[in-house]
TORPA-140444 format. One record per residue (C-alpha): residue number from 1; y negated, z, x. Coordinates in steps of 0.02 Angstrom, whole numbers, always signed. Example, Ala and Ser with C-alpha at 12.3 -4.5 7.8 and 13.67 -1.06 7.14 Angstrom:
TORPA-140444
+-----+--------+--------+--------+
| seq |     yy |     zz |     xx |
+-----+--------+--------+--------+
|   1 |   +225 |   +390 |   +615 |
|   2 |    +53 |   +357 |   +684 |
+-----+--------+--------+--------+
END
This chain:
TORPA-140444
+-----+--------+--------+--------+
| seq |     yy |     zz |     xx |
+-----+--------+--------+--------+
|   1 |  +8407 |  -3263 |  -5744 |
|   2 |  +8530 |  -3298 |  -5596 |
|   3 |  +8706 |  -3315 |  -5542 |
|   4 |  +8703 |  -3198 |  -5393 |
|   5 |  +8718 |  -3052 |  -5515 |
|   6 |  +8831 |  -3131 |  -5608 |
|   7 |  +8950 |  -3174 |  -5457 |
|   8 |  +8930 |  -2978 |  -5400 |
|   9 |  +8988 |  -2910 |  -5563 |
|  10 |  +9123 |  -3015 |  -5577 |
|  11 |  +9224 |  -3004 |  -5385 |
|  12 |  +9116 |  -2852 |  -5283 |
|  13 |  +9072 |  -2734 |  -5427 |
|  14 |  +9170 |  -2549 |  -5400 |
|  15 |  +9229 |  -2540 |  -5584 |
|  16 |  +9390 |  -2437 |  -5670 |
|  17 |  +9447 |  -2563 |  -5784 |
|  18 |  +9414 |  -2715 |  -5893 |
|  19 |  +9298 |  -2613 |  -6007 |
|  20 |  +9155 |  -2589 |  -5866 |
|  21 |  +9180 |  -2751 |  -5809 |
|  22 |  +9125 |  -2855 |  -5953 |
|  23 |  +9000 |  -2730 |  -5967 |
|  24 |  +8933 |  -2755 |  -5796 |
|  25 |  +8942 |  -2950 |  -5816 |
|  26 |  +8838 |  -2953 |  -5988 |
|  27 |  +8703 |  -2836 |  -5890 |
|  28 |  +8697 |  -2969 |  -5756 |
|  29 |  +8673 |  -3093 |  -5853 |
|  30 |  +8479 |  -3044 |  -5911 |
|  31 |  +8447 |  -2993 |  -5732 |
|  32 |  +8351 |  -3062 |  -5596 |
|  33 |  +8427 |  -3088 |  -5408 |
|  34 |  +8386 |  -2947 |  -5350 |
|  35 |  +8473 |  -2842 |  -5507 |
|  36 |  +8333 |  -2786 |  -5586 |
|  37 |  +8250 |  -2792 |  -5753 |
|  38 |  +8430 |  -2802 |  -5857 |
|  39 |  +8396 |  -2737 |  -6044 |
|  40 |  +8504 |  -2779 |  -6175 |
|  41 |  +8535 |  -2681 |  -6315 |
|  42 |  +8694 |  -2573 |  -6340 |
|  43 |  +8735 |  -2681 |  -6493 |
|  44 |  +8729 |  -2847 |  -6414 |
|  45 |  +8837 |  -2772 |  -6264 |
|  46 |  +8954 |  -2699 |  -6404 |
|  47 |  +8958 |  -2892 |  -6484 |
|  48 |  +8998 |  -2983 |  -6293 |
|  49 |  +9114 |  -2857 |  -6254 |
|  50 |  +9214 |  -2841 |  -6414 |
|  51 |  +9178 |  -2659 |  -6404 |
|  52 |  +9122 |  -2512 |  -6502 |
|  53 |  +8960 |  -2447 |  -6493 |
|  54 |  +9005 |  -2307 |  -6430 |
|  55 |  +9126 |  -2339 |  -6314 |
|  56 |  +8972 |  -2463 |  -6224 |
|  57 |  +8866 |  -2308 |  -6216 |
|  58 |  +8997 |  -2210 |  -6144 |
|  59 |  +9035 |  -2347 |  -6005 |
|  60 |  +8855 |  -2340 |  -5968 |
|  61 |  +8825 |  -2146 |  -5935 |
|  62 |  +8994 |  -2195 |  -5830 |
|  63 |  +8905 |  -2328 |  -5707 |
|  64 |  +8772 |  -2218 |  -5704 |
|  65 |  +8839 |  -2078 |  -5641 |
|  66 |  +8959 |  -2185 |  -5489 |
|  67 |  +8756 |  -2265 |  -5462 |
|  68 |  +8829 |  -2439 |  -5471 |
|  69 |  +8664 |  -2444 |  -5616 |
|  70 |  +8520 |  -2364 |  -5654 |
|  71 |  +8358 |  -2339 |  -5734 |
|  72 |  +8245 |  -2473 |  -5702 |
|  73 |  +8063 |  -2497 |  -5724 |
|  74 |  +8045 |  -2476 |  -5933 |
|  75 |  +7908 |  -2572 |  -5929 |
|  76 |  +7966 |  -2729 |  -5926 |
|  77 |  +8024 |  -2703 |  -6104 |
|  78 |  +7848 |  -2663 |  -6180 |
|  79 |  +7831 |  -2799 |  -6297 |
|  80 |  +7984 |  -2737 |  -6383 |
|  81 |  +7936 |  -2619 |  -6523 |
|  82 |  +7960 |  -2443 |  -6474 |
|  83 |  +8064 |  -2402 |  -6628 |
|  84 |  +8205 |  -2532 |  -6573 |
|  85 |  +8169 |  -2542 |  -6402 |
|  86 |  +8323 |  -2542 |  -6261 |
|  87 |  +8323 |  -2434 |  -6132 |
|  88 |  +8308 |  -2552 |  -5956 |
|  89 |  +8437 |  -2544 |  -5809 |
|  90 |  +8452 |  -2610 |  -5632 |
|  91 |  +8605 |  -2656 |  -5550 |
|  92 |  +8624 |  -2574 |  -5378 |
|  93 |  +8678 |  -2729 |  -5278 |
|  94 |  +8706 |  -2672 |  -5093 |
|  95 |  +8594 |  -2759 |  -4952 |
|  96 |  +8749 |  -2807 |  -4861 |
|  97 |  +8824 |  -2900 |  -4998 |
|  98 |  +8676 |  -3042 |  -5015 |
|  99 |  +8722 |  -3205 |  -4917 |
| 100 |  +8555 |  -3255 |  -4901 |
| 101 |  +8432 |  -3094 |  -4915 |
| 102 |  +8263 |  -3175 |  -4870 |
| 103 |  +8274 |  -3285 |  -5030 |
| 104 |  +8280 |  -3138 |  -5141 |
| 105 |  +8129 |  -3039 |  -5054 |
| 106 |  +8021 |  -3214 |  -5070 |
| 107 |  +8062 |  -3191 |  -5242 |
| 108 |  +8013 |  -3007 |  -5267 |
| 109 |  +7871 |  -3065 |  -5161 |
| 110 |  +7796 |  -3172 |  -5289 |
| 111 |  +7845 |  -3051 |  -5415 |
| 112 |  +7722 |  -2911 |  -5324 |
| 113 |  +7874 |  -2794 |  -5278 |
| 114 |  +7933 |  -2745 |  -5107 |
| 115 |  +8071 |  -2814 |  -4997 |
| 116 |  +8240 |  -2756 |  -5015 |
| 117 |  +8289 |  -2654 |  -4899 |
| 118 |  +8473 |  -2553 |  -4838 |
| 119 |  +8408 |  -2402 |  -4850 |
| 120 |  +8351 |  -2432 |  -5042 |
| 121 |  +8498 |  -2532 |  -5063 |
| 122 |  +8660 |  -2443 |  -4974 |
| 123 |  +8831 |  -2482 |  -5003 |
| 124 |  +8922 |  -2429 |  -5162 |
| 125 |  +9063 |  -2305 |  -5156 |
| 126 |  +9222 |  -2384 |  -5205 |
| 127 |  +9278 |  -2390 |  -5368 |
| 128 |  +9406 |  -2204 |  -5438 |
| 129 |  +9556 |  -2241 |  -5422 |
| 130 |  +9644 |  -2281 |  -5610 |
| 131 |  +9714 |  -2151 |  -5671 |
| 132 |  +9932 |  -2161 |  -5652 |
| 133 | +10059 |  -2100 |  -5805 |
| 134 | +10132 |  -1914 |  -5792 |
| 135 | +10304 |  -2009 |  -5768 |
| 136 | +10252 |  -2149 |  -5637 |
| 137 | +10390 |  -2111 |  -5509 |
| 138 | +10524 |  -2006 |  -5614 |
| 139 | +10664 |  -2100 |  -5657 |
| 140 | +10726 |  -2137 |  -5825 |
| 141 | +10834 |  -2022 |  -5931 |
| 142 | +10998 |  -2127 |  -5952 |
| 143 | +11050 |  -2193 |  -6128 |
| 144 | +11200 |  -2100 |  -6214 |
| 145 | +11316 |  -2201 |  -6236 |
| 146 | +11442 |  -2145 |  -6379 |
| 147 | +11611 |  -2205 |  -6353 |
| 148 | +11705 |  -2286 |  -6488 |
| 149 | +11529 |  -2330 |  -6567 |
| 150 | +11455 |  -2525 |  -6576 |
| 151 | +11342 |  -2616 |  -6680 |
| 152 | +11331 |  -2625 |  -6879 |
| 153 | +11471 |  -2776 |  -6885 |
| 154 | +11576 |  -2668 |  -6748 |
| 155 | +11717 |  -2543 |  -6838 |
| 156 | +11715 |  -2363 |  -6738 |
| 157 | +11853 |  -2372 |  -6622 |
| 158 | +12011 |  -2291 |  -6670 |
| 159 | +11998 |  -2341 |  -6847 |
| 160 | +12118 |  -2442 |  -6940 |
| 161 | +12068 |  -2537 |  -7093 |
| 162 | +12164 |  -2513 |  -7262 |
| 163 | +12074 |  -2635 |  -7373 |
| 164 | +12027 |  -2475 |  -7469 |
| 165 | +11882 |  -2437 |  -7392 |
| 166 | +11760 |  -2472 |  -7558 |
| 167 | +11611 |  -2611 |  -7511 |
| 168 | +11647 |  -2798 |  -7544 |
| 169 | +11734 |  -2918 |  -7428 |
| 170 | +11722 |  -3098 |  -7404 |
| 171 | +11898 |  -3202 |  -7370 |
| 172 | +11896 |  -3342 |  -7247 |
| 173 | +11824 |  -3493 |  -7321 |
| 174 | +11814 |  -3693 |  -7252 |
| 175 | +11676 |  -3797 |  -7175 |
| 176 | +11529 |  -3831 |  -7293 |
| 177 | +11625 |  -3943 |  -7395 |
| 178 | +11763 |  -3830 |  -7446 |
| 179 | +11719 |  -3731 |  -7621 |
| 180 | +11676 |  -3557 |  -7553 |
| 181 | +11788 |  -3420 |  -7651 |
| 182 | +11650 |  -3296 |  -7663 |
| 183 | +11654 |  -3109 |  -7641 |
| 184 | +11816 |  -3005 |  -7677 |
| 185 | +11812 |  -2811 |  -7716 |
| 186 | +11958 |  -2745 |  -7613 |
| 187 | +11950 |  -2596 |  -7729 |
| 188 | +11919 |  -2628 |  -7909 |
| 189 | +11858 |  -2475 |  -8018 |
| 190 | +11959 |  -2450 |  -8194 |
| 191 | +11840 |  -2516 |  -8325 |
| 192 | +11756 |  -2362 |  -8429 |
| 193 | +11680 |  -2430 |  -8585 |
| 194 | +11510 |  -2338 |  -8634 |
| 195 | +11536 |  -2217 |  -8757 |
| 196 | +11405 |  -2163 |  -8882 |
| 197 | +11364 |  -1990 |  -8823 |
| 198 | +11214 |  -1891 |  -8899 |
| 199 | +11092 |  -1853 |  -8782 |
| 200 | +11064 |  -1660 |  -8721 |
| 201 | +10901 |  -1640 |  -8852 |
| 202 | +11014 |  -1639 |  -8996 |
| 203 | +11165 |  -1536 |  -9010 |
| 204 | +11339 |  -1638 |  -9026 |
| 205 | +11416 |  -1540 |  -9136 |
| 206 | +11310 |  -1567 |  -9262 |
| 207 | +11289 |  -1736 |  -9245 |
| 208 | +11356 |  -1793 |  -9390 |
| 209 | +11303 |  -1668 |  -9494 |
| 210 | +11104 |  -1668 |  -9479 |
| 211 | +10982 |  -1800 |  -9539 |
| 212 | +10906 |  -1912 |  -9382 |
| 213 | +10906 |  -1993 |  -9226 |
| 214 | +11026 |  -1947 |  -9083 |
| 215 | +10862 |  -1922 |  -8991 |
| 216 | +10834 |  -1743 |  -9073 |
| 217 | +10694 |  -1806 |  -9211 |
| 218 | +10728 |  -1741 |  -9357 |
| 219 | +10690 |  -1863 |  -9514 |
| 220 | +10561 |  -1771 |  -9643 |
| 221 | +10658 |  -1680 |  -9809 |
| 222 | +10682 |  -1786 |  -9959 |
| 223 | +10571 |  -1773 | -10086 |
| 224 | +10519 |  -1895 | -10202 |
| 225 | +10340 |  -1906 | -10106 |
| 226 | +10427 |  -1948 |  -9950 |
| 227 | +10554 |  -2066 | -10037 |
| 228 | +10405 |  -2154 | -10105 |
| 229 | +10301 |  -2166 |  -9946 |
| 230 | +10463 |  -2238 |  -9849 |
| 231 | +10491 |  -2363 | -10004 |
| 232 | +10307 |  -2423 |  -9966 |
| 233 | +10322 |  -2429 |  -9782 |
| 234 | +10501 |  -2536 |  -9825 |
| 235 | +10399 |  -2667 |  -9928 |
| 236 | +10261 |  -2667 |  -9808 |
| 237 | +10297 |  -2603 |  -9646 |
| 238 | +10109 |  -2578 |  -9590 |
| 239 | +10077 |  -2417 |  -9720 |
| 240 | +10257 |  -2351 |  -9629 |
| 241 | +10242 |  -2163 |  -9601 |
| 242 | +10340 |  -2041 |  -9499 |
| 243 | +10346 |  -1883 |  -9427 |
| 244 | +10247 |  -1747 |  -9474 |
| 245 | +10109 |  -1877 |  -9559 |
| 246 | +10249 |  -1934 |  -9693 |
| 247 | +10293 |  -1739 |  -9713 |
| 248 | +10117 |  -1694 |  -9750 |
| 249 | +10075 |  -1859 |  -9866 |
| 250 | +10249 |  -1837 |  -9941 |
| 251 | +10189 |  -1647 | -10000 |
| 252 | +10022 |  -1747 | -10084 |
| 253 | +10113 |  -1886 | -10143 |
| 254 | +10236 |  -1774 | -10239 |
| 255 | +10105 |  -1663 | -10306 |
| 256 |  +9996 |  -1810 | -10378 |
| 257 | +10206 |  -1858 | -10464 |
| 258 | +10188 |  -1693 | -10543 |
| 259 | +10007 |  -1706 | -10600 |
| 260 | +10042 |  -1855 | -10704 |
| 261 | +10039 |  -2008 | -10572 |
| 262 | +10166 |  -2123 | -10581 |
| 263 | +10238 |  -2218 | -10430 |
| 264 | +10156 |  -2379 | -10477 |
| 265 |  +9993 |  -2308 | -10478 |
| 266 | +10017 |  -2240 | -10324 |
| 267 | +10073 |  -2386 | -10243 |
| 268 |  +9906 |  -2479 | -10288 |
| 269 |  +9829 |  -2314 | -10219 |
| 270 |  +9902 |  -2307 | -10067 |
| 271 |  +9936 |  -2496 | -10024 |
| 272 |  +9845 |  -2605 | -10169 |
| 273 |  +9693 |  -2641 | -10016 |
| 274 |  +9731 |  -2722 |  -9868 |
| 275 |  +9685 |  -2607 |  -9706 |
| 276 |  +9553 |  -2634 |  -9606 |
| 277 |  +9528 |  -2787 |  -9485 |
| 278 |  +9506 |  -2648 |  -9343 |
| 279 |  +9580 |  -2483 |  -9378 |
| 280 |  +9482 |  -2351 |  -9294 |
| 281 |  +9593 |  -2203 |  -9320 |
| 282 |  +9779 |  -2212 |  -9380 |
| 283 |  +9853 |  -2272 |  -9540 |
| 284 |  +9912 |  -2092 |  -9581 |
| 285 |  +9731 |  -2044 |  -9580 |
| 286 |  +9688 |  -2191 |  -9711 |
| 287 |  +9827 |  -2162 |  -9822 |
| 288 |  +9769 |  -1978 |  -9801 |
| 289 |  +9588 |  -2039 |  -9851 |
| 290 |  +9646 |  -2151 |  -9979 |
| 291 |  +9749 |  -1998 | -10087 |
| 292 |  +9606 |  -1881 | -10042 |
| 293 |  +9487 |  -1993 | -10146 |
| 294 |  +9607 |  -2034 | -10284 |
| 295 |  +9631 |  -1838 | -10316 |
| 296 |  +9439 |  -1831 | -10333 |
| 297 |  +9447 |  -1906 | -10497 |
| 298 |  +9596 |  -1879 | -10646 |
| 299 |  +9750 |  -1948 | -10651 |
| 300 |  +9752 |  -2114 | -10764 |
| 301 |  +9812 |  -2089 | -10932 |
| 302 |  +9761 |  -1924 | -10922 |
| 303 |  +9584 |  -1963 | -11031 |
| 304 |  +9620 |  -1928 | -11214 |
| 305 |  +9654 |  -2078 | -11329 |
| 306 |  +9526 |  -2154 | -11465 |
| 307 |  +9555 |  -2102 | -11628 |
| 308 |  +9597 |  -2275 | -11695 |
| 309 |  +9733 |  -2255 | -11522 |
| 310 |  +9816 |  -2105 | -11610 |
| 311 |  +9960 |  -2133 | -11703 |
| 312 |  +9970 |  -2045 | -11893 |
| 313 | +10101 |  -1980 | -11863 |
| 314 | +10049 |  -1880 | -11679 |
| 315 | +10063 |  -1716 | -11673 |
| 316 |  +9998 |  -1589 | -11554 |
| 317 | +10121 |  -1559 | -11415 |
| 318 | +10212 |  -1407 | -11394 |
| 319 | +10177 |  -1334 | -11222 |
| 320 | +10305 |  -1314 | -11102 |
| 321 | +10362 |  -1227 | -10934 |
| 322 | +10394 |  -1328 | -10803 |
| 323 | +10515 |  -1287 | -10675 |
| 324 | +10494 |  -1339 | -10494 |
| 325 | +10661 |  -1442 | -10441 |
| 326 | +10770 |  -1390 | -10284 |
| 327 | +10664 |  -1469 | -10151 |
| 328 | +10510 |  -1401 | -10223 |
| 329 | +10543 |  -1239 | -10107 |
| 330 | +10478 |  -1345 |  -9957 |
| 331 | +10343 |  -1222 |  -9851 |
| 332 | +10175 |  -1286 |  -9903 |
| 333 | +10205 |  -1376 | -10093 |
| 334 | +10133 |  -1221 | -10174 |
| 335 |  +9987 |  -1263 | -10079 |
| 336 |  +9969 |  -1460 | -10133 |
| 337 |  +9995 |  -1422 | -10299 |
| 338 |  +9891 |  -1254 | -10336 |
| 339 |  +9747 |  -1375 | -10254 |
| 340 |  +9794 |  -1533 | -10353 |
| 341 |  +9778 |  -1372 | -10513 |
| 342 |  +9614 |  -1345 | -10449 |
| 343 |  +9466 |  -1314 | -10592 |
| 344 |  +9388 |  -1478 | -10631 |
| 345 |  +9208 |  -1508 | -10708 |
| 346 |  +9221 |  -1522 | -10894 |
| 347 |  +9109 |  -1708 | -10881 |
| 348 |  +9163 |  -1806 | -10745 |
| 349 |  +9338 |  -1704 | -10698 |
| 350 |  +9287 |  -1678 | -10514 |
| 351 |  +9364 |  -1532 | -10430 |
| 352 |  +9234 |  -1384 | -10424 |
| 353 |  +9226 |  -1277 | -10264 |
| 354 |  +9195 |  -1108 | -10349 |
| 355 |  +9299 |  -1098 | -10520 |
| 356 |  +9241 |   -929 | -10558 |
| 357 |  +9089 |   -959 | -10586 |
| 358 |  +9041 |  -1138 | -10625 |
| 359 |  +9110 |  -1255 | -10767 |
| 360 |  +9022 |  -1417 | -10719 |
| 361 |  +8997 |  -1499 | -10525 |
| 362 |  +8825 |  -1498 | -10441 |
| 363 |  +8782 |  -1672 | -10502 |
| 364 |  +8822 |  -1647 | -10680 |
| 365 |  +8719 |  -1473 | -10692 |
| 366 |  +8571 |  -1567 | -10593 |
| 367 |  +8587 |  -1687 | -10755 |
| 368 |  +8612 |  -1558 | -10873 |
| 369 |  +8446 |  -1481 | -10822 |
| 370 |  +8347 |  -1624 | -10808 |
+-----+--------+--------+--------+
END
């Protein structure tokens, strides 16, 4: 609006620091000569001062209060919405400080206002006085100075050098042509092989004498099951087992052995189909799913042979006892084999849940009764 505001705020304005300064100046700068009529908002303050919000509306309530500004006439803003609408301020020039007083009355004049005058307009207080550090005037605590002490490259005083003192030393070398002779150790350590130490998970003593890993895994019991599941995870390392997946598989596998399979059968069982493009689960769990279904149905070989198949001179085997080997005492075979000796239906061989009581599986009697 005009540059006597602007020329106020900037060299006559009582203000504490920078802050209300640029404040002050971005206030004149919407004003008219006389000071009046300033209103912008607290965010485009914020954005010429490179200020927070908040610290703006603190500065503010700051001028206030010292009556270098104040309210103004509000209406002057009207056509503003009211929802967004800035509050307006007038800068509290003094009378004195105008050079040339009458032009700024002829302007109020044609604005309809009333002449300036000193008593409307008195002088401004001067500005607080800045606030001073606790310390301003106390002088400095001295620096200790240890004796004998220096920088990083300085040796404490008092010390002599051995050449023993561990680290790594550079000897003298040339100018930059010269071949640099590298770092020397002035103390070379006795070279200490690595020695092949179990670790503290499995005892050393028995090192040697327990199946597995120096890690403290133990490998699964032999059994013929298990041999057989390594043997296929040998040939093709994607059906390999371990842990407690090849101890429970090797339990089935060596029950199915003792139910007639033979290990070529149950190689096509377990690894005759390629797995899956994406495997969901795990390859235990298919291997488990694969021997689940294959114990659904009987054995092969098992089904009894054609007449014209029987040889005259067959004869009706004797039966026998069978006695469970040395590793059949593993915790849990009972179990794999009393349910591979499960009650099957006399039509299709299935296993029946309740042998007690029924001879044939649900499908079959649904057939049966049809």
């Amino acid at each position: 609006m005009s540059l006597l505001p602007i020329l106020w705020a900037m060299k006559n304005a009582p203000v504490t620091d920078a802050e209300e300064r640029v404040i002050l100046i971005a206030l004149a700068e919407t004003a008219w000569s006389d000071g009046t009529d300033a209103f912008p908002s607290k965010k485009t303050l914020a954005e010429i001062s490179v200020l927070d919000p908040k610290t703006v509306q603190r500065r503010l309530r700051s001028l206030a209060a010292r009556k270098v500004i104040a309210l103004g006439n509000q209406a002057a803003a009207a056509y503003i919405p009211e929802w967004y609408r800035p509050n307006v301020y007038d800068l509290l020039i003094p009378f004195s400080w105008y050079p040339d007083v009458e032009q700024v009355n002829a302007e109020r004049k044609r604005r309809g206002k009333a002449p300036l005058t000193p008593q409307e307009r008195p002088d401004l207080a001067p500005a607080p006085p800045k606030k001073q550090r606790a310390d301003k005037g106390k002088p400095r605590k001295k620096r200790v100075v240890h004796k004998g002490g220096g920088d990083y490259k300085t040796p404490p005083a008092d010390t002599v050098e051995t050449g023993q003192e561990g680290g790594s030393t550079r000897p003298p070398g040339g100018d930059y042509k010269s071949q640099t002779p590298g770092l020397q150790d002035p103390q070379p350590s006795p070279y200490n092989p690595p020695r092949d130490t179990p670790r503290p998970s499995f005892p050393a003593a028995a090192s040697d004498e327990r199946p597995g890993g120096k890690d403290g895994s133990e490998m699964s019991n032999q059994s013929p099951g298990v041999n057989l599941l390594l043997a296929i995870g040998a040939e093709n390392p994607k059906f390999l087992l371990t842990g407690k997946t090849l101890t429970d598989q090797g339990l089935t596998v060596t029950g199915m052995l003792l139910e007639g399979w033979t290990e070529p059968q149950l190689r096509q069982v377990i690894a005759g189909r390629p797995l899956p493009d994406q495997v969901k689960t795990s390859v235990g769990a298919i291997v488990a799913r694969r021997l689940r279904d294959a114990i659904a149905g009987p054995p092969p070989g098992s089904a009894p042979l054609l007449p014209s198949q029987a040889a005259p001179w067959a004869h009706e085997a004797t039966e026998e006892t069978w006695t469970p080997p040395q590793w059949s005492a593993r915790q849990g075979l009972d179990v794999a084999v009393a349910t591979l000796h499960r009650a099957k239906c006399s039509e299709c061989h299935r296993p029946l849940r309740d042998s007690a009581k029924d001879t044939l599986c649900r499908d079959c009697r649904e057939d049966a009764t049809a």
